[in-house]
C-alpha positions in Angstrom: 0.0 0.0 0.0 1.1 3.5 -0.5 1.2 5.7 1.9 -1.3 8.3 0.5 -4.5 9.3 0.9 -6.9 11.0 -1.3 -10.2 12.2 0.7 -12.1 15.1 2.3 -9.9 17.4 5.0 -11.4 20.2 7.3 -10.7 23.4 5.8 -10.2 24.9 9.1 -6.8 22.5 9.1 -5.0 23.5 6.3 -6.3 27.5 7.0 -4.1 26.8 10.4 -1.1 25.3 8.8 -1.5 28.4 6.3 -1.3 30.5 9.1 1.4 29.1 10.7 3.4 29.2 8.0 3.1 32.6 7.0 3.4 33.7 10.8 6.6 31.7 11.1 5.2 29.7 13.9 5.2 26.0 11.4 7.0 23.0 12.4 10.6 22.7 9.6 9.0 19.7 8.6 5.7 21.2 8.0 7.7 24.2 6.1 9.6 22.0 4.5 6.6 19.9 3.2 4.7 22.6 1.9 7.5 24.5 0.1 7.8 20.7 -2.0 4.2 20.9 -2.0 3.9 24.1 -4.2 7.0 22.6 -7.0 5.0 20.0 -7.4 1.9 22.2 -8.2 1.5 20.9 -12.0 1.1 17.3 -11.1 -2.0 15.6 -11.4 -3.8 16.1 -8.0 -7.3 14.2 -8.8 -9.1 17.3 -7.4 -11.5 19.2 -9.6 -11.2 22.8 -9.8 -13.3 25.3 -11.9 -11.1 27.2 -14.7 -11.5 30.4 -12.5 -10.4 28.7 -9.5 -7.4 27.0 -11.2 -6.4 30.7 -12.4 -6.9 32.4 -9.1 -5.0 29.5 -7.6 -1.9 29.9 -9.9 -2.1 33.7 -9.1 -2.2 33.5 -5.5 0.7 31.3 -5.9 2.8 33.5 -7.8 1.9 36.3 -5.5 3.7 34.4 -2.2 6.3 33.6 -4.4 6.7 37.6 -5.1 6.1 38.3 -1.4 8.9 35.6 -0.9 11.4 37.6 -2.8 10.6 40.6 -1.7 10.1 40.6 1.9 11.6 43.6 3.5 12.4 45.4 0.6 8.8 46.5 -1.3 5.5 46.0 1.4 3.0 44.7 0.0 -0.7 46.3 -0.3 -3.3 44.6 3.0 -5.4 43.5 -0.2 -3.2 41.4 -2.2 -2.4 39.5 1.5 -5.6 39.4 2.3 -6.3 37.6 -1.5 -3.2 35.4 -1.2 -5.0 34.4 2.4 -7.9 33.5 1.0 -6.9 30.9 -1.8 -3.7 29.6 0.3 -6.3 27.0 1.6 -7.0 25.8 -1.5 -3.7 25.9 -2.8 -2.4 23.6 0.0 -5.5 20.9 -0.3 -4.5 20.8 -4.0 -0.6 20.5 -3.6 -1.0 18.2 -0.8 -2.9 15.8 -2.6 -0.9 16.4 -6.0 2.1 15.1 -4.3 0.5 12.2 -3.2 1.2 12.9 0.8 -2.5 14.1 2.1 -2.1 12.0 4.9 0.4 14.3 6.6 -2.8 16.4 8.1 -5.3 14.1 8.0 -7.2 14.2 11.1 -8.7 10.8 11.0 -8.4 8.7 14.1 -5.3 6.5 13.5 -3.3 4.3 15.9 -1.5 6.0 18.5 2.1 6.0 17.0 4.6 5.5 19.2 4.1 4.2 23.2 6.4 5.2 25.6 8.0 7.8 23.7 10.8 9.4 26.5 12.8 11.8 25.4 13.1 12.6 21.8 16.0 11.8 19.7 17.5 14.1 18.5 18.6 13.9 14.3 22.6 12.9 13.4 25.1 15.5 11.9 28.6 17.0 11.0 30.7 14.1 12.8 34.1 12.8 11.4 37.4 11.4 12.2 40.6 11.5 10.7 43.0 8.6 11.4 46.2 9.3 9.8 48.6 6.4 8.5 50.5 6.9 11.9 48.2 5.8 14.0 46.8 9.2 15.2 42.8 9.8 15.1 41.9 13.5 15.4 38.1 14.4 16.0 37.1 17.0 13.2 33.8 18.4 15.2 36.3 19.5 17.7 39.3 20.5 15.7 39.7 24.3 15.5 39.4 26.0 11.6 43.1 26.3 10.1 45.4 23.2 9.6 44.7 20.4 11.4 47.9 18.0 10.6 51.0 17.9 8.1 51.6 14.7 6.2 54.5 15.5 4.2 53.3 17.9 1.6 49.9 17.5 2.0 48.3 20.1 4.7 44.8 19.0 6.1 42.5 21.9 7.2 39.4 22.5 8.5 37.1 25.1 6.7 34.7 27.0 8.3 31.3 25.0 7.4 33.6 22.2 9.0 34.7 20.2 5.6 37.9 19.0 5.6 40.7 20.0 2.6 43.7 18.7 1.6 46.1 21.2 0.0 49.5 20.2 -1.7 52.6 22.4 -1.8 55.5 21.3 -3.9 54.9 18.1 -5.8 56.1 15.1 -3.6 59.4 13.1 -5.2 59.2 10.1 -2.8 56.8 7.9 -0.9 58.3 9.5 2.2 56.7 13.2 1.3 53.2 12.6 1.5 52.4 9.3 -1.3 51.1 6.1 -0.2 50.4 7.1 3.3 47.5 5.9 3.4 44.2 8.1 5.7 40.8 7.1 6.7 38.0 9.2 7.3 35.2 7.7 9.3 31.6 8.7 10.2 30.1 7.0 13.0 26.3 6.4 13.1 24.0 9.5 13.2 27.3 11.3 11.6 28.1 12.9 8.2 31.1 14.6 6.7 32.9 15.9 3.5 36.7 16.3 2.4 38.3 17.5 -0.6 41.2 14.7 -1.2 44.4 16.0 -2.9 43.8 15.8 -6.4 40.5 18.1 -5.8 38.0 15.1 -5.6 35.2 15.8 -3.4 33.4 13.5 -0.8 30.4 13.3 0.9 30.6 10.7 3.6 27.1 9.5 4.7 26.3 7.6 8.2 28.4 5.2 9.4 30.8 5.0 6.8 34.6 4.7 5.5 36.8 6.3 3.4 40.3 4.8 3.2 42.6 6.9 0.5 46.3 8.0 0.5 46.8 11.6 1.6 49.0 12.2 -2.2 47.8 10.4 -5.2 50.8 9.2 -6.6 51.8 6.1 -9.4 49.3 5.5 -12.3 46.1 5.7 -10.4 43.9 6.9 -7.6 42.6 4.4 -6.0 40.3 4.7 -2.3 38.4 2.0 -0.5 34.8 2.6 0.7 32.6 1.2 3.8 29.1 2.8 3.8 27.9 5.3 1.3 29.3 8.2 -0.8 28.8 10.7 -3.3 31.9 11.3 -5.0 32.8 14.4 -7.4 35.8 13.1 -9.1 38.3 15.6 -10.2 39.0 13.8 -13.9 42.5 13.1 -14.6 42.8 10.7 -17.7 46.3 9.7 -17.3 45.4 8.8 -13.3 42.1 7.1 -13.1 39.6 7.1 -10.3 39.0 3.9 -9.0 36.4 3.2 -5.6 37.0 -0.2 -4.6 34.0 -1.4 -2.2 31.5 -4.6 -2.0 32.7 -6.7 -4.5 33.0 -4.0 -7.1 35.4 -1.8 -8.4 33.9 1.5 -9.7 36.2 4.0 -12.4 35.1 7.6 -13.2 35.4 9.2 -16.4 34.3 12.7 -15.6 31.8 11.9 -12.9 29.3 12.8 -10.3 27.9 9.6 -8.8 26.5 7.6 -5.4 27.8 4.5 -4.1 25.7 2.7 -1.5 27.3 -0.3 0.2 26.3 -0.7 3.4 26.8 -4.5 4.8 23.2 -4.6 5.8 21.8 -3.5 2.8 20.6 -6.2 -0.1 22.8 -5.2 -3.1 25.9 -2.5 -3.5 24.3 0.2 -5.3 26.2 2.2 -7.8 24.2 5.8 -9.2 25.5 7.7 -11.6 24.3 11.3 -11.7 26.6 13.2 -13.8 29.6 11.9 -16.4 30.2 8.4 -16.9 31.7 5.5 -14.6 32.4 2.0 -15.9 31.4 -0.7 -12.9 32.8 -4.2 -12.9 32.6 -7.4 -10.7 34.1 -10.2 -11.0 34.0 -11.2 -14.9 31.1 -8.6 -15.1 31.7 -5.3 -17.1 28.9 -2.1 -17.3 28.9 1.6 -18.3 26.3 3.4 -16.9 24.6 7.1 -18.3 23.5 9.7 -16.0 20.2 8.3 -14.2 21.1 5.0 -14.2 22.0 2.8 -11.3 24.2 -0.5 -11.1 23.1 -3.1 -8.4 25.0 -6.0 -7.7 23.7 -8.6 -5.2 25.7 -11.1 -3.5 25.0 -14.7 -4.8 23.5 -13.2 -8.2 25.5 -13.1 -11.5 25.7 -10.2 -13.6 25.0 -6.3 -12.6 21.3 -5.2 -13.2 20.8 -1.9 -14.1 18.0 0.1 -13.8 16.7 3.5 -14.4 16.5 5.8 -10.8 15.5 9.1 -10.5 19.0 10.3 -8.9 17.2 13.6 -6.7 16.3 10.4 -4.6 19.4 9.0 -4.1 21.4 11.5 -3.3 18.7 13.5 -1.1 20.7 12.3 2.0 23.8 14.8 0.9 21.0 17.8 0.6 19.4 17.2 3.6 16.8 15.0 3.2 14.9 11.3 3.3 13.6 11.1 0.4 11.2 7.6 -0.8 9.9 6.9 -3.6 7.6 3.3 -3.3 10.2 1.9 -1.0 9.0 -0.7 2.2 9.4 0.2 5.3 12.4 -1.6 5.8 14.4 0.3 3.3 13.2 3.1 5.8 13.7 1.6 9.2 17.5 1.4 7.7 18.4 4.6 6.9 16.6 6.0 10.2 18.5 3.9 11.9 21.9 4.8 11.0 21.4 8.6 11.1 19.2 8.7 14.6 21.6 5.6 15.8 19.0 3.5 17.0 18.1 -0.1 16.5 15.1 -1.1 15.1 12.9 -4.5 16.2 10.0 -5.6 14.2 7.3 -6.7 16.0 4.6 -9.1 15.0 3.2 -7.6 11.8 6.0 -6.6 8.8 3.5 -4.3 7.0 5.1 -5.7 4.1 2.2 -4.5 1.7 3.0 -0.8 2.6 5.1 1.7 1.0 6.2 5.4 1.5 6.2 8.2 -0.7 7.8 10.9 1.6 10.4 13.4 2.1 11.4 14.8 5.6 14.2 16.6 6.4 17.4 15.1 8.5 17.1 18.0 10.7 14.3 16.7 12.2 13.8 14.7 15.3 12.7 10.8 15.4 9.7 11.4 17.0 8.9 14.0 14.7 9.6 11.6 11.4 7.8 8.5 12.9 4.8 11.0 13.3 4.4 11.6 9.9 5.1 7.6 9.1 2.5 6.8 12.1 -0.5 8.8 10.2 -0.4 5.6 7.8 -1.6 3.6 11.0 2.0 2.2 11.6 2.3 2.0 15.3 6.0 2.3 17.1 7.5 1.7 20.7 10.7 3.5 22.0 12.6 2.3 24.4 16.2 4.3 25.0 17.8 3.6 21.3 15.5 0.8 20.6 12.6 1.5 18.0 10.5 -1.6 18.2 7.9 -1.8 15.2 4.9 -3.3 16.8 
């Protein structure tokens, strides 16, 4: 089953979330929801409106996007707020079921979602070590801006917004100055980080992963190991390919933006690509993937498979996001768990014929998220770290 619901809401409802958004006083998940909401105006919402209606709608829409832009600078008259006011109702009821996610407000009686509750957990974020090939493991949240270590003539800093860069000075002539010393950044669970390695490659490290590189790229390629997941800008260099060893697979850019998901408990090591093209290969196996499509290969299973993804989904984590499309509530349950660092049970019924179309941001708390996953009647118990799906 989808999560989504397509029925009658109390006006009264979506006039207060109006309100609460304009008067700042909304929930970020409830801002956040709406905003998606009114992108996804021009979808089909299965709710009539008359050709007036539909053009007053699109108006008053335009109009909060002009108010958006110009707040502060040019007041609006009382009359055009008052008009945006009063088709902001009807703007939401159609956006909310355009996208499919009605049930967010729906005040049907549903199951209580979550017994025992506690204290609220608060959501994952910038958390990343450095463990140098000497043995020495430095905590980036707690470093200070500025350098953070010398390995021959690499420098690793800290920048401001806490991403970690590797700058070279003169270009190393042995081993000893920087090559094959080989780093390892690491994100524990509920964590997240980026670097930019030495030949300009950037890194997005998701929960609980690994990143094992040298801190100089040096010989005829550059080749890093990964745990976890990753989105990886490669910085091309045709004479010194870009090689991601992880899962089984060996992953080589050629001018690329892509995701790699390989997390141990995860069914199949999924390779995305977004932007360029990578060539994946296992075993005897050999692929090129085009931007959009994704590589899967599955322990026990011959071949890659690949299949078409819409990458925005995949790579919502790095924005800021959870982001399903049709996915069980497993697929869920994992990736909650790793950034809210939590163990999940499953209790009695899997709710195996249910699936989610949702996006909530990461900023938000667990008992926040498994509110908006409890309105589809999914019922939870939390007990310290353990989520136990009842």
């Amino acid at each position: 089953m989808v999560l989504s619901i397509k029925s009658t809401m109390d006006r009264q409802t979506f006039l207060q979330l109006v309100d609460k958004y304009l008067n700042g006083t909304a929930t970020p998940v409830e801002r956040s929801l709406l905003e998606e909401y009114y992108k996804r105006l021009n979808e089909h919402s299965g709710f009539e409106l008359s050709a007036e209606d539909e053009e007053k709608l699109h108006q008053a829409i335009l109009k909060n996007i002009r108010l958006k832009l110009t707040e502060g600078e040019n007041p609006q008259p009382a009359k055009v707020r008052r008009l945006f006011r009063r088709y902001a109702a009807a703007a939401a009821i159609l956006i909310f079921l355009s996208a499919g996610s009605y049930w967010f407000l729906h005040r049907k009686a549903v199951p209580q979602y979550a017994q025992n509750q506690g204290q609220d957990i608060r959501p994952g974020g910038n958390k990343m070590f450095l463990t140098t090939s000497e043995g020495k493991r430095i905590n980036l949240s707690d470093a200070k801006n500025g350098t953070v270590t010398q390995q021959g003539s690499a420098a690793i800093s800290k920048t401001a917004d806490g991403q970690i860069v590797y700058t070279l000075g003169k270009k190393p002539a042995s081993p000893e100055m920087g090559a094959n010393r080989m780093n390892t950044l690491e994100t524990p669970m509920s964590g997240q980080g980026s670097a930019v390695l030495s030949d300009g490659t950037k890194v997005w490290l998701n929960a609980g992963s690994k990143l094992i590189y040298p801190a100089v790229f040096n010989g005829k390629e550059r080749r890093v190991e990964l745990q976890g997941e990753a989105y990886i800008e490669v910085a091309h260099n045709a004479a010194m390919p870009f090689r991601v060893v992880t899962g089984g697979q060996t992953v080589e850019d050629i001018g690329t933006r892509f995701d790699i998901n390989a997390y141990g408990d995860e069914p199949s090591v999924r390779t995305t690509l977004v932007e360029g093209s990578v060539r994946v290969s296992a075993q005897s196996a050999l692929t090129m993937l085009t931007p959009g499509q994704q590589a899967r290969i599955t322990p026990g299973a011959a071949g890659i498979k690949v299949v078409k993804v819409n990458t925005g989904v995949v790579t919502a984590w790095k924005d800021g996001f959870f982001r399903f499309e049709d996915e069980p509530l497993p697929v869920v349950m994992r990736q909650f768990a790793r950034w809210y660092d939590i163990e999940v049970v499953y209790q009695g019924s899997t709710y195996s014929d249910q699936t989610f179309n949702v996006k909530v941001p990461r900023n938000a708390s667990l008992q926040a998220v498994l509110k908006i996953i409890g309105q589809s009647g999914i019922r939870f118990r939390v007990e310290g770290r353990k989520l136990i799906v009842l």
